[in-house]
DSSP file (Angstrom, degrees, kcal/mol; ACC not computed):
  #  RESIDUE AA STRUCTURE BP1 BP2  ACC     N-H-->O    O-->H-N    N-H-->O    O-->H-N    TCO  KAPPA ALPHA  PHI   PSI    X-CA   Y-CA   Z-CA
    1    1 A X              0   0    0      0, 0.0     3,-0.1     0, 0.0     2,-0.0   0.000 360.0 360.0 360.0 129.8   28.3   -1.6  -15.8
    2    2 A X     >  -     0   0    0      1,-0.1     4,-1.7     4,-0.0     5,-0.1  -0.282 360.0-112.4 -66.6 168.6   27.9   -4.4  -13.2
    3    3 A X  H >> S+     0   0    0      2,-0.2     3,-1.9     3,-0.2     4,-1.3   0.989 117.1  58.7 -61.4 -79.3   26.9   -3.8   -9.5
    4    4 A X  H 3> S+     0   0    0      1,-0.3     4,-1.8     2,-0.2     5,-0.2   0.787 112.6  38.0 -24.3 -42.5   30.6   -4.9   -8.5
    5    5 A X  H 3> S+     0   0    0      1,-0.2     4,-2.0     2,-0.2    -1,-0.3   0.965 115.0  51.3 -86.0 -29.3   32.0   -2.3  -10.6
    6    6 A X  H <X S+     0   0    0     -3,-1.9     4,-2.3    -4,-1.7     5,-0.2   0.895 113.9  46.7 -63.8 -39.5   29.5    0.4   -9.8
    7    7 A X  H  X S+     0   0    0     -4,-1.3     4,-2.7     2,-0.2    38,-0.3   0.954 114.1  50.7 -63.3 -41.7   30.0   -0.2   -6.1
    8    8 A X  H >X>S+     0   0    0     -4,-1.8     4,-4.5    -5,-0.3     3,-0.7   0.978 111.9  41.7 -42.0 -85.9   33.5   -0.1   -6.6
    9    9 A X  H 3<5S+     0   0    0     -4,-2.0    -1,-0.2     1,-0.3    -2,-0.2   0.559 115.9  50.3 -39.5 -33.2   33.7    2.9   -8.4
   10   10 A X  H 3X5S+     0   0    0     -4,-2.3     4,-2.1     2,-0.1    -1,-0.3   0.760 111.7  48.1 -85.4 -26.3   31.1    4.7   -6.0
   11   11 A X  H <X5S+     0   0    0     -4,-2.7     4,-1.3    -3,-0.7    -2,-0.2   0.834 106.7  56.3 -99.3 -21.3   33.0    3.6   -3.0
   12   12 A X  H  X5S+     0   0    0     -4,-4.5     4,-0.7     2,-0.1    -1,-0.2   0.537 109.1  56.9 -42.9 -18.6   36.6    5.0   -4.9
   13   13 A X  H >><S+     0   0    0     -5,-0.5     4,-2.2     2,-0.2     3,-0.9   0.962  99.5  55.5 -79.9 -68.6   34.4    8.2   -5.0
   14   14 A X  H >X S+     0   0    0     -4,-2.1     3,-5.1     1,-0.3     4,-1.7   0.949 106.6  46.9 -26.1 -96.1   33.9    8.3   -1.5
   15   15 A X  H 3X S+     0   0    0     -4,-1.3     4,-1.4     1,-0.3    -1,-0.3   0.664 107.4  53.9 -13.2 -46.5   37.2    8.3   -0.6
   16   16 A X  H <X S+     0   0    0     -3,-0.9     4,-0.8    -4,-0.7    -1,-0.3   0.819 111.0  43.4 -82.1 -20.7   38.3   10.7   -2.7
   17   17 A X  H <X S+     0   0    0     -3,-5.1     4,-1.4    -4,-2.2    -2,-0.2   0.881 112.2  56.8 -97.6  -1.8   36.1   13.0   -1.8
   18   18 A X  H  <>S+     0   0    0     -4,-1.7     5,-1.8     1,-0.2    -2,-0.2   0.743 114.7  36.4 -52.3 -30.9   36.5   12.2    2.0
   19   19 A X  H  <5S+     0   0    0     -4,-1.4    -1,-0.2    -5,-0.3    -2,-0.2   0.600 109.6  65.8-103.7 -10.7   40.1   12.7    2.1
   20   20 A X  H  <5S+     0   0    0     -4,-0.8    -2,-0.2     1,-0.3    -1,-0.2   0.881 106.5  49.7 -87.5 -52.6   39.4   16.0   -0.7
   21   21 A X  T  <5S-     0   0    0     -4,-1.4    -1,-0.3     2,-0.1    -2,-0.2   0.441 122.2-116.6 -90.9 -17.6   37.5   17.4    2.6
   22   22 A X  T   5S+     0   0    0      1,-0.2     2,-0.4    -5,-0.1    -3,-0.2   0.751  73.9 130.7  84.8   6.9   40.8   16.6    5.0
   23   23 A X      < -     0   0    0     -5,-1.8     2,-0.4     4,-0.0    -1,-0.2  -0.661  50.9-134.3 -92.5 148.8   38.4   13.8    7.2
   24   24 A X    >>  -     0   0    0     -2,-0.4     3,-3.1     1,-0.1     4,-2.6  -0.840  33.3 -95.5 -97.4 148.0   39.7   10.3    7.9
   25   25 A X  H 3> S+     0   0    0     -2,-0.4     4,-2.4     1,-0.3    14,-0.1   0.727 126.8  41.7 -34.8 -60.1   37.8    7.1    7.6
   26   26 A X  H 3> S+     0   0    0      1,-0.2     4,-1.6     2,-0.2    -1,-0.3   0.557 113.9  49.0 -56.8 -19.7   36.9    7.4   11.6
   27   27 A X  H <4 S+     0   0    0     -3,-3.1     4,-0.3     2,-0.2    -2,-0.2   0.635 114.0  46.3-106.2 -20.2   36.2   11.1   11.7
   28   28 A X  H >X S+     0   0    0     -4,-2.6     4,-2.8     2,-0.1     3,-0.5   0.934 116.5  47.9 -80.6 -59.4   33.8   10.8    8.6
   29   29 A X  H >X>S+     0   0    0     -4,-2.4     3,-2.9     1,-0.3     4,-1.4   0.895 107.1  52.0 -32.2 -67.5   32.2    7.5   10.4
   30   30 A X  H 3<5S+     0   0    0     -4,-1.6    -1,-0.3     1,-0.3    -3,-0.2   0.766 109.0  54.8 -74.6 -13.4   31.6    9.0   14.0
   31   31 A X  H <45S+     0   0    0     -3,-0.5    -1,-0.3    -4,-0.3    -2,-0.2   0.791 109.5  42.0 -97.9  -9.7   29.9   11.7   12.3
   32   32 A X  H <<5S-     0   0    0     -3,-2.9    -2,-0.2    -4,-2.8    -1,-0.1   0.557 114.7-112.1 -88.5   3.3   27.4    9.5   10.3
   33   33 A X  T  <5S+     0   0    0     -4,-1.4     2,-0.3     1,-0.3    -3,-0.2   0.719  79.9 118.7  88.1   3.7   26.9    7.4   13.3
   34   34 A X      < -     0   0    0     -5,-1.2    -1,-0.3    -6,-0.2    -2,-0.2  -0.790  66.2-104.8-106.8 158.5   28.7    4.2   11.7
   35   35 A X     >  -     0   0    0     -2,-0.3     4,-1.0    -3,-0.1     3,-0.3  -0.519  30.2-116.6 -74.4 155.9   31.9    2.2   12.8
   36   36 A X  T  4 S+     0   0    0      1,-0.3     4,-0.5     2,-0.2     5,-0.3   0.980 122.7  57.8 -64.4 -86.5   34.9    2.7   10.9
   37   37 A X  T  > S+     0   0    0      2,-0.2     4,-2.3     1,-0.2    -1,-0.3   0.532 108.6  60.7  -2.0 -62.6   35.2   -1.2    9.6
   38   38 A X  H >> S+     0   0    0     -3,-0.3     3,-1.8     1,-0.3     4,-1.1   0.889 112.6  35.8 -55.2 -89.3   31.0    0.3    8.1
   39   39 A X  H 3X S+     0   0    0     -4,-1.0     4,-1.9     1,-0.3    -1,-0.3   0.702 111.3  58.0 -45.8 -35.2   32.8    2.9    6.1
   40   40 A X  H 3> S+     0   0    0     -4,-0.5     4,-1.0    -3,-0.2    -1,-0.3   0.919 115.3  37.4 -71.5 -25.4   35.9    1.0    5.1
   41   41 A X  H XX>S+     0   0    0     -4,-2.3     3,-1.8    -3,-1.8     5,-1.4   0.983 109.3  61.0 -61.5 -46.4   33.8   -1.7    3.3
   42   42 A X  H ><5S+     0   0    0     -4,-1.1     3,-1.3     1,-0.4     5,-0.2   0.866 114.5  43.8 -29.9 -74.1   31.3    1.3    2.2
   43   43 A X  H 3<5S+     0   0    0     -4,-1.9    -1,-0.4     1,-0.3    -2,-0.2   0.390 110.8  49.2 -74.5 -16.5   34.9    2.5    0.3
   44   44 A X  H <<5S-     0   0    0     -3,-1.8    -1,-0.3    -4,-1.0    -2,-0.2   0.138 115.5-112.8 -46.1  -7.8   36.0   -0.4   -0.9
   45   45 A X  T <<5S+     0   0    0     -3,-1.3   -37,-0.2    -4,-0.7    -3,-0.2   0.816  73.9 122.5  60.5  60.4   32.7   -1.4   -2.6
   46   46 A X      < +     0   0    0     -5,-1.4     2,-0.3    -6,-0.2    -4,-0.2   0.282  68.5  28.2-101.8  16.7   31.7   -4.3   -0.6
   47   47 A X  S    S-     0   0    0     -6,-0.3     2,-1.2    -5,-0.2    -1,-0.1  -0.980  77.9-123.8-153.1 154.5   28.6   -3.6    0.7
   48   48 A X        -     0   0    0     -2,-0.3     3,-0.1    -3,-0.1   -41,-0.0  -0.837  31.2-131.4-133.1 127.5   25.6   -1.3   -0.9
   49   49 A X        -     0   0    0     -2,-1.2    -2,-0.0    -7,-0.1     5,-0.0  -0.160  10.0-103.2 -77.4 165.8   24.4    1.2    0.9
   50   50 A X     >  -     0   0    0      1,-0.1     4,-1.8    -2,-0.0     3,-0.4  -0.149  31.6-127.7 -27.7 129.0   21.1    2.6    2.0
   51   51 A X  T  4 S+     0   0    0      1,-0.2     4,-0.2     2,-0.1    -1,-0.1   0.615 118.1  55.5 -74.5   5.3   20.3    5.7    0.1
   52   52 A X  T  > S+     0   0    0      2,-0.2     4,-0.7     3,-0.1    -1,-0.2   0.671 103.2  52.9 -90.5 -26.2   19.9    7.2    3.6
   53   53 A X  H  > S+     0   0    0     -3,-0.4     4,-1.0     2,-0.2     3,-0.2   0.852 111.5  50.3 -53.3 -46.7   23.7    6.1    4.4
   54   54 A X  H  X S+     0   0    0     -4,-1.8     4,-1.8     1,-0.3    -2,-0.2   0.891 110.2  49.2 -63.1 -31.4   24.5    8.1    0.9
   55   55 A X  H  > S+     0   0    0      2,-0.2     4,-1.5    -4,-0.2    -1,-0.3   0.661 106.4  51.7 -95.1 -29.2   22.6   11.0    2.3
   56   56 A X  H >< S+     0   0    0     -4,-0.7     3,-1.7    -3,-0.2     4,-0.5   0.797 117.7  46.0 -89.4 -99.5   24.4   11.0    5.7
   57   57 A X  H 3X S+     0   0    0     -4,-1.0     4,-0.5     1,-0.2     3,-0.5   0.191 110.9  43.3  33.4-112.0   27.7   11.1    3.4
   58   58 A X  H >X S+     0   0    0     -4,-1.8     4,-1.2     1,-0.3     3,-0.9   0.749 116.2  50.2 -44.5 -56.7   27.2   13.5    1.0
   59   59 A X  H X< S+     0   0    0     -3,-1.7     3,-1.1    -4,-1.5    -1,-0.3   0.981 113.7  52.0 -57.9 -51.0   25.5   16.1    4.1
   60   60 A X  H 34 S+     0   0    0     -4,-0.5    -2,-0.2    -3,-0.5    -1,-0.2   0.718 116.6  36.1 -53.7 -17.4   29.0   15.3    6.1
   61   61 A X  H << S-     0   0    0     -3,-0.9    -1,-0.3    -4,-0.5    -2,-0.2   0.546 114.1-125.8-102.8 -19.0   31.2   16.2    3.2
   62   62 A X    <<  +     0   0    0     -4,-1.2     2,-0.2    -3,-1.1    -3,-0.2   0.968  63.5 124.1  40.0 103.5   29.0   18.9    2.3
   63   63 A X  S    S-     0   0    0     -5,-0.4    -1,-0.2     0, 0.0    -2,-0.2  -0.847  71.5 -89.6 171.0 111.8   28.3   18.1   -0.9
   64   64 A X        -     0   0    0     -2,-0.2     4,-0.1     1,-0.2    -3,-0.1   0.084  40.0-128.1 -54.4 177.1   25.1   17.5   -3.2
   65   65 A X  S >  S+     0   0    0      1,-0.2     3,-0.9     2,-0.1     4,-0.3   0.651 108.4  78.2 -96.7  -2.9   24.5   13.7   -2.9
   66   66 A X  G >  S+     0   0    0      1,-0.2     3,-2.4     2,-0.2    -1,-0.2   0.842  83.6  63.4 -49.5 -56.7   24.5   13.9   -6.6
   67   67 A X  G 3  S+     0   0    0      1,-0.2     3,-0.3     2,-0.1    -1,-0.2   0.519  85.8  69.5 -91.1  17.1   28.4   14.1   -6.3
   68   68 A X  G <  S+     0   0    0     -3,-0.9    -1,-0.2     1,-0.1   -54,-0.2   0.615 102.9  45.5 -44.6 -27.1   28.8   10.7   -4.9
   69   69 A X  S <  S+     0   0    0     -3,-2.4     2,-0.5    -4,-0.3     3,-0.4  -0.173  82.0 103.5-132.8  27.5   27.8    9.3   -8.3
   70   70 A X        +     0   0    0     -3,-0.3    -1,-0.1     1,-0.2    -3,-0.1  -0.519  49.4 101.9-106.2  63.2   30.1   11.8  -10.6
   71   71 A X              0   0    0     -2,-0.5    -1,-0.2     1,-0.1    -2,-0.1   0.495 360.0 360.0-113.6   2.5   32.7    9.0  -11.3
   72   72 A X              0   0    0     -3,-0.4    -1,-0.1     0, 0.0    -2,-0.1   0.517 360.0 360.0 -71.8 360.0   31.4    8.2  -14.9
């Protein structure tokens, strides 16, 4: 798997489990401390994050961080 598609694929993850949890793109941001524009790239797989970015995530969704990376 390339990085493109792995980013891709992790940041289709996001999403789904952001919106699975009832938060919007802005209400998930202002509670990891990033700007919306941060998450939407984050969800779109243009940028790769920090594994401390993942970690803010995963704890806002409450969720292991483990199931960020259950898209195989």
């Amino acid at each position: 798997m390339t990085k493109d598609v792995f980013l891709k694929k992790l940041g289709k993850n996001i999403a789904r489990l952001r919106e699975k949890a009832g938060l919007s793109q802005t209400d998930l941001a202002l509670r990891c401390d990033k700007d919306k524009q941060s998450l939407n790239r984050l969800e779109k797989g243009r940028i790769n994050p920090s594994a401390f970015y993942l970690s803010e995530i995963a704890a806002e969704l409450r969720i292991p961080l483990k199931e960020l990376f259950d898209f195989e």
